[in-house]
C-alpha positions, -999 to 999 in steps of 0.1 A, spaced: -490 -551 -895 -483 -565 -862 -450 -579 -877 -439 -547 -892 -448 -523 -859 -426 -555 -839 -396 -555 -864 -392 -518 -857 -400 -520 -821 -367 -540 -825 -342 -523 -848 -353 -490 -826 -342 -508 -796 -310 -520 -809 -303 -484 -820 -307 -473 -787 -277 -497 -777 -261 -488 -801 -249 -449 -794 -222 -437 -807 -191 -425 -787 -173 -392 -790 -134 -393 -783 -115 -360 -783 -75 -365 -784 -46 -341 -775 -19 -344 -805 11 -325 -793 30 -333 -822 1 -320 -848 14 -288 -854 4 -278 -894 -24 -280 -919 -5 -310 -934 -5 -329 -903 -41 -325 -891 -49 -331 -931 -27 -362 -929 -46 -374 -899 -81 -365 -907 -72 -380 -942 -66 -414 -920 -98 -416 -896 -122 -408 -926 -109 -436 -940 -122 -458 -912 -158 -468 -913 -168 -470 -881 -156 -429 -877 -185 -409 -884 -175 -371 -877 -142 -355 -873 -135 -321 -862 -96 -310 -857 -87 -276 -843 -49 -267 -849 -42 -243 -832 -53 -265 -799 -37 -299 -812 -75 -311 -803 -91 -336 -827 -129 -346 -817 -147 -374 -833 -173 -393 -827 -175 -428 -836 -190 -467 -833 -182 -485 -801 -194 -517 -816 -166 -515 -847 -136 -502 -834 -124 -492 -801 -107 -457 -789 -74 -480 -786 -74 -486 -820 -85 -453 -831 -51 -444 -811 -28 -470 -826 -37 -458 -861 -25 -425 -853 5 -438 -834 12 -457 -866 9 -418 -884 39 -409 -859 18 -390 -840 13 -389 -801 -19 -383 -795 -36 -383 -756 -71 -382 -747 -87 -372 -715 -113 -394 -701 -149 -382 -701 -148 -369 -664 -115 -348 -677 -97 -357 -647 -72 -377 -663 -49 -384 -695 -39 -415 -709 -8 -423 -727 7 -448 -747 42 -459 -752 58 -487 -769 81 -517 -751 95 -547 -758 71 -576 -766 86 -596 -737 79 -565 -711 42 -568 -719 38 -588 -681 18 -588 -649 51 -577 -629 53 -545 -658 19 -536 -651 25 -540 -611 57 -515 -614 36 -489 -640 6 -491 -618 29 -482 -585 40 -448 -599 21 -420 -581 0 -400 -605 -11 -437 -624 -43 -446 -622 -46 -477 -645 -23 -496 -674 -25 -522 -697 0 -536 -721 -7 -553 -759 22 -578 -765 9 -588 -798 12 -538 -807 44 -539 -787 24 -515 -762 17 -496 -734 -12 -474 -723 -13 -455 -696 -40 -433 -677 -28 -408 -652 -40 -377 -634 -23 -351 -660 -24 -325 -626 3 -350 -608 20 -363 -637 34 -349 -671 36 -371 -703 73 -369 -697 74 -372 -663 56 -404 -669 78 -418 -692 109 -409 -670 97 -430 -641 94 -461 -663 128 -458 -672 140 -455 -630 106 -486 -626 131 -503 -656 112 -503 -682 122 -500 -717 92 -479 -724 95 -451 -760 77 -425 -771 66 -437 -811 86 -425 -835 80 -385 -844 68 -378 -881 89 -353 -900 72 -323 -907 81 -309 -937 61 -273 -927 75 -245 -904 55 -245 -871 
């Protein structure tokens, strides 16, 4: 008795730890039941995604999901890899993050340094290994495209991903 009442003592305790995380991304670019179906298609397929709600007509897709299995950088990078931009705000909803790809050999310290000078940036990091760079900025100082036209002045070789064709009127 004493070891049944102790090994659930313990699997409630890592439960608690274990709380899942809710994500809600901006995708611009999602502008048609085929794309948010061709999206939510993609995230259900990942287990550690355990709800997904997308509304259309405000490019918003919320889900909630398990820290411990995947991160919100991957859950990104899999819809970067749909052709999709998507940006999510941070919890506080003061700021936006972006991501861009570079050139592997632009994934240094001295990138960061310049990315992290423009006003409106609040932190960046870079992926060498993706090709990558994410951004978080204060979305009142600082469009998405203003953003990416002061890496190009900071000289960096930074790109949008590729669009996806829609094949749907808007």
């Amino acid at each position: 008795m004493k070891r049944l009442l102790l090994s659930m003592a313990i699997l409630l305790s890592i439960g608690a730890w274990a709380q899942p995380k809710i994500m809600s991304l901006r995708i611009d670019d999602m502008h048609c039941k085929k794309c948010s179906d061709r999206i939510t298609a993609k995230l259900i397929e990942v287990n550690a995604i355990d709800s997904i709600r997308v509304s259309l007509d405000k490019h918003r897709v919320l889900m909630r999901y398990e820290e411990s299995m995947i991160s919100g950088d991957s859950i990104r990078a899999i819809i970067t890899q749909l052709g999709y931009t998507p940006v999510s705000y941070c919890q506080c909803g003061k700021g936006s993050y972006a991501y861009f790809l570079i050139p592997a050999e632009q994934s240094t310290q001295e990138t960061l340094d310049k990315v992290k000078a423009i006003k409106g940036v609040k932190d960046a990091n870079t992926n060498a290994r993706r090709k990558s760079l994410a951004v978080k900025y204060h979305s009142e100082e600082l469009s998405a495209d203003q953003l990416l036209e002061n890496l190009h002045k900071a000289g960096i070789q930074a790109v949008l991903p590729k669009p996806h064709e829609c094949k749907e009127e808007k």
